[in-house]
C-alpha positions as CSV (number, residue, x, y, z in Angstrom):
1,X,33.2,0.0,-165.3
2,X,34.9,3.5,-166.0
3,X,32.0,6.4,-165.5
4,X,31.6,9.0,-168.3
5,X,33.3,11.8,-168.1
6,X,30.5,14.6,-168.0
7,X,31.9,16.4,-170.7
8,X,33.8,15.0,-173.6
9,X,35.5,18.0,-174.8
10,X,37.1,16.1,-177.8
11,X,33.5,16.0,-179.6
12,X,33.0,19.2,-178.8
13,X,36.0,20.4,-180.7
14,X,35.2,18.2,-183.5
15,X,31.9,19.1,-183.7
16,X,32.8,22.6,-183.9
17,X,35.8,21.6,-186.5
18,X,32.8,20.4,-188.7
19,X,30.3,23.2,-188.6
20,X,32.5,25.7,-187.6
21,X,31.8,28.6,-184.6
22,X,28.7,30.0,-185.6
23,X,27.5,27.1,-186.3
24,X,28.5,25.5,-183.1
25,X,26.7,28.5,-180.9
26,X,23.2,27.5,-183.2
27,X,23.8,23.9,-182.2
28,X,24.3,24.8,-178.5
29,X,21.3,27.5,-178.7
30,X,18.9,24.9,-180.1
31,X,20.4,22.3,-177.7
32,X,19.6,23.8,-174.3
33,X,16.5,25.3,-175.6
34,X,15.3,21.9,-176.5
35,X,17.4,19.8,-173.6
36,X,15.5,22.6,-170.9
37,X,11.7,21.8,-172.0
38,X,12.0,18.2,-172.6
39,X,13.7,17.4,-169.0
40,X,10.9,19.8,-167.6
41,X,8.3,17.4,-169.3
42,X,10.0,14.2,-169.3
43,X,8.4,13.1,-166.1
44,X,5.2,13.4,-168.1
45,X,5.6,11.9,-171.6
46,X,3.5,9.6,-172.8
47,X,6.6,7.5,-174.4
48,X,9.2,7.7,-172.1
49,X,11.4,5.6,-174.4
50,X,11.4,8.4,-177.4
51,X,11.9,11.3,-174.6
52,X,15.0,9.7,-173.7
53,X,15.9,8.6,-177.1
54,X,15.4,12.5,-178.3
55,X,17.4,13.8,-175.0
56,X,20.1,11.5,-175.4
57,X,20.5,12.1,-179.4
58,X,20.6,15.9,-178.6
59,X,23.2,15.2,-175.7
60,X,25.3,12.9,-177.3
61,X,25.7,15.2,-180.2
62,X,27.2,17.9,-177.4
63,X,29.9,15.3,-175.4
64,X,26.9,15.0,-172.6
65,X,28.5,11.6,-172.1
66,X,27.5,10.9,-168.6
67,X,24.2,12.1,-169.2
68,X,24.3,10.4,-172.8
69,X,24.6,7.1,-170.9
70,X,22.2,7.6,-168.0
71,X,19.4,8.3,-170.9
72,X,20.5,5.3,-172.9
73,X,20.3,3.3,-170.0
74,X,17.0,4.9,-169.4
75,X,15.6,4.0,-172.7
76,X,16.6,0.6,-172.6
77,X,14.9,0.3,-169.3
78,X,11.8,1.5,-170.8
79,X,12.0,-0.4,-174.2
80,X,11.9,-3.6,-172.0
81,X,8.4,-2.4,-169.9
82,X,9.8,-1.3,-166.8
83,X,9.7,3.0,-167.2
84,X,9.2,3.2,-163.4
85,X,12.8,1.9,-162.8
86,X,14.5,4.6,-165.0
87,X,16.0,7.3,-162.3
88,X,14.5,10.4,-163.3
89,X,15.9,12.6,-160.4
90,X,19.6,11.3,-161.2
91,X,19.1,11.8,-165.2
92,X,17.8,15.6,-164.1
93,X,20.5,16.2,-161.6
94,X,23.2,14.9,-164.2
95,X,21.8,17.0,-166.7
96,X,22.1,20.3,-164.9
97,X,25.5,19.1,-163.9
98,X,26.9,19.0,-167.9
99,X,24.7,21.5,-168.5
100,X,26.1,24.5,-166.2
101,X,30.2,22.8,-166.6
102,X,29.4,23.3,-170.6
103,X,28.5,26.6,-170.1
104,X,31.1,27.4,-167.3
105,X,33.9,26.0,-169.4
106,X,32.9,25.9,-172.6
107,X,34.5,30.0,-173.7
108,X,37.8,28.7,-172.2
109,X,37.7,24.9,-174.2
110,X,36.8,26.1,-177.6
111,X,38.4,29.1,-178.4
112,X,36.7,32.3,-181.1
C-alpha cells in the first residue's frame, strides 16, 4: 500500500483555481484556526467519530492527505466501538507535520 503524500499540492491549486486567492487564504485562515482547537481537544470529545469526521473534512478539503487518511482510519475505528485503538499521538504528530510543510511551502506552490 502506497502512503499519502502529506501534501497533495494538486488540490491545493484546484481549490484555489475555484475560489480564487483571497478566498484560498480565508479557507486556510479558518482551516488552522479550526484544525488547532479541535486536535487540542480531540483527546477529549465526547464522539470521537464526528471529531475525526470534522478534522478529516477540514483536511481533506486542504490536500492533508496523509492526515486525511489517518483520521478516516480513525473514524472507522471508532464507528465500529473500538475509539481506544485510534492512534491519537500519530494523528497529532501527522498533523503538525502537513501543517508546518503547508505553511513552509505553501508561498512558493501557489503563486499571488
Amino acid at each position: 500500500m502506497n502512503t499519502p503524500e502529506l501534501i497533495d499540492w494538486a488540490k491545493v491549486r484546484e481549490l484555489c483555481n475555484d475560489v480564487g486567492r483571497d478566498g484560498l487564504d480565508e479557507v486556510i485562515a479558518l482551516f488552522m484556526e479550526e484544525a488547532e482547537t479541535a486536535m487540542q481537544t480531540i483527546g477529549m470529545a465526547e464522539d470521537l467519530e464526528s471529531a475525526l469526521h470534522f478534522v478529516k473534512g477540514c483536511a481533506l478539503n486542504l490536500g492533508f492527505d496523509r492526515f486525511t487518511t489517518l483520521a478516516a482510519e480513525g473514524e472507522a475505528l471508532a464507528a465500529r466501538g473500538l475509539p481506544d485503538q485510534v492512534d491519537l499521538t500519530q494523528l497529532g504528530q501527522v498533523y503538525r507535520e502537513s501543517r508546518d510543510l503547508f505553511l513552509a511551502e505553501f508561498p512558493m506552490r501557489i503563486a499571488a
